[in-house]
C-alpha positions as CSV (number, residue, x, y, z in Angstrom):
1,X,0.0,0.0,0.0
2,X,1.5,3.3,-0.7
3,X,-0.6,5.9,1.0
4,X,-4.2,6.4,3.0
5,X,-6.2,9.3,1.7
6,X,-8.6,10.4,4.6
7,X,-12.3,11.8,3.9
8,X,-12.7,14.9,5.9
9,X,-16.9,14.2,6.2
10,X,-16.0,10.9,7.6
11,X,-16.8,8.5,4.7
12,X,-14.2,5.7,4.9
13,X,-11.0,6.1,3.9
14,X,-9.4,5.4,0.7
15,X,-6.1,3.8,0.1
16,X,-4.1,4.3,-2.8
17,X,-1.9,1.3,-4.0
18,X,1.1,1.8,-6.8
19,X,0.4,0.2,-10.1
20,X,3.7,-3.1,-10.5
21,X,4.3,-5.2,-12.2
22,X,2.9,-9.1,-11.6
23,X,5.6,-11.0,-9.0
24,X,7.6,-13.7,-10.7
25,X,6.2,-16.7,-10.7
26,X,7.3,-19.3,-8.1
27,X,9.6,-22.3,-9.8
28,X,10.0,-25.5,-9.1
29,X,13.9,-26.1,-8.2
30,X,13.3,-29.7,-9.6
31,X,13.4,-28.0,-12.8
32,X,17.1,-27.1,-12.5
33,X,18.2,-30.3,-12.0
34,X,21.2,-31.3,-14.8
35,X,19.8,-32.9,-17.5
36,X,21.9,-36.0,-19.9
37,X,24.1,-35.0,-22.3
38,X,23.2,-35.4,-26.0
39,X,25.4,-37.4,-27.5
40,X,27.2,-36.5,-31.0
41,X,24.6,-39.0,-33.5
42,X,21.3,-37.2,-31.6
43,X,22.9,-33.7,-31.4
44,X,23.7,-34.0,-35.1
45,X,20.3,-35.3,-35.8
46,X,18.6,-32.4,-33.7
47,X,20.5,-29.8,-35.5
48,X,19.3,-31.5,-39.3
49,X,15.8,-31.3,-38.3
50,X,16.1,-27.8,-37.1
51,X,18.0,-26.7,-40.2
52,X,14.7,-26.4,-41.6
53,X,13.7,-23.2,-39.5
54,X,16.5,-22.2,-37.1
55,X,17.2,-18.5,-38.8
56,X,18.1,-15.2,-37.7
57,X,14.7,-13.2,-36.9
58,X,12.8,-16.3,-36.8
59,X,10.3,-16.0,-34.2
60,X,10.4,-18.6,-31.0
61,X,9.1,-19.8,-28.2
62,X,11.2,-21.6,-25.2
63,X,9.6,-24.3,-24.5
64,X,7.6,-24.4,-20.9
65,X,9.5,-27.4,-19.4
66,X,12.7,-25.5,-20.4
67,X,15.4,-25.6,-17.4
68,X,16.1,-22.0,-18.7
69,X,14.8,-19.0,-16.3
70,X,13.5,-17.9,-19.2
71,X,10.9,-20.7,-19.6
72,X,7.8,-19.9,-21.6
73,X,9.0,-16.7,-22.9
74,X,8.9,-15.6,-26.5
75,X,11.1,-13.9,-28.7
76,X,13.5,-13.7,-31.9
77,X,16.9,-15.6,-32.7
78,X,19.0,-12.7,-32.6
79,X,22.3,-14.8,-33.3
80,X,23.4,-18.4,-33.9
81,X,26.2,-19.7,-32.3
82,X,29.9,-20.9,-33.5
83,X,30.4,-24.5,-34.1
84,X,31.9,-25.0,-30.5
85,X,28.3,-24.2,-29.1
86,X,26.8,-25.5,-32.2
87,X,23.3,-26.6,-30.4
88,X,22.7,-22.9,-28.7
89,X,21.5,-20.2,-29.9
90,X,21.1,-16.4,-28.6
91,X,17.2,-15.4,-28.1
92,X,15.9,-11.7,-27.7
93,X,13.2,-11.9,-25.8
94,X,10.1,-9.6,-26.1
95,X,9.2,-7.2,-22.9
96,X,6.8,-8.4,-20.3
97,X,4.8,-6.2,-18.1
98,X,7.0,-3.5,-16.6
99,X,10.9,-4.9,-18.2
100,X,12.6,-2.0,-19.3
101,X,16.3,-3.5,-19.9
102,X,16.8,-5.9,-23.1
103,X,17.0,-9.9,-22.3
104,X,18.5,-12.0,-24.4
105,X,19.0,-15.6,-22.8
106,X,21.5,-18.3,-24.3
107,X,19.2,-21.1,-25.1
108,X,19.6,-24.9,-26.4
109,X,18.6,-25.5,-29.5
110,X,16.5,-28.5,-27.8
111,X,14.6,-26.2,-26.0
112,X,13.3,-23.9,-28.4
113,X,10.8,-24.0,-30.8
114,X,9.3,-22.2,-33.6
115,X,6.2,-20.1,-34.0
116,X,4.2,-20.4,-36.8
117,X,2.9,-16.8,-38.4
């Protein structure tokens, strides 16, 4: 509550709150946990089926079940990375509610997907 404004007929008083933002939603730590490694033959095949649409400016969703704090968000593949981190990518995600810096989260390729426009 930020302040109390009294009524000088004696009505009831009204209180004034400040217009935020919604909290952050409480995560499940379980989601954190490590997950297996992919190994060369599925990382390979996971990077040939997303040749088909993993572009710069293509629009994306990171998947909900992500271990990424960015879970759920959407945005645009702002850059692709080298072949050392072949399977990530750099998102750009869109503002939510009151954001006012820029996020851009380092994602696996695994855990993001297209949207269809």
């Amino acid at each position: 509550m930020a302040s109390v404004q009294f009524d000088l007929f004696g009505a009831a008083p009204i209180e004034q709150f400040r217009r935020s933002g919604r909290p952050k939603p409480v995560v499940d730590r379980k989601r954190y946990r490590a997950r297996p490694f992919l190994t060369k033959d599925e990382q390979a095949a996971m990077l040939a089926t997303a040749a088909n649409w993993l572009h710069v400016r293509q629009r994306v969703r990171i998947s909900a079940d992500s271990p990424c704090e960015f879970a759920g968000r959407e945005g645009v593949v702002w850059r692709l990375c080298s072949p050392v981190f072949a399977d990530r990518v750099y998102v750009y995600l869109d503002s939510v509610g009151n954001e006012r810096s820029e996020k851009i989260a380092f994602a696996e390729v695994r855990d993001v997907e297209p949207i269809e426009q």
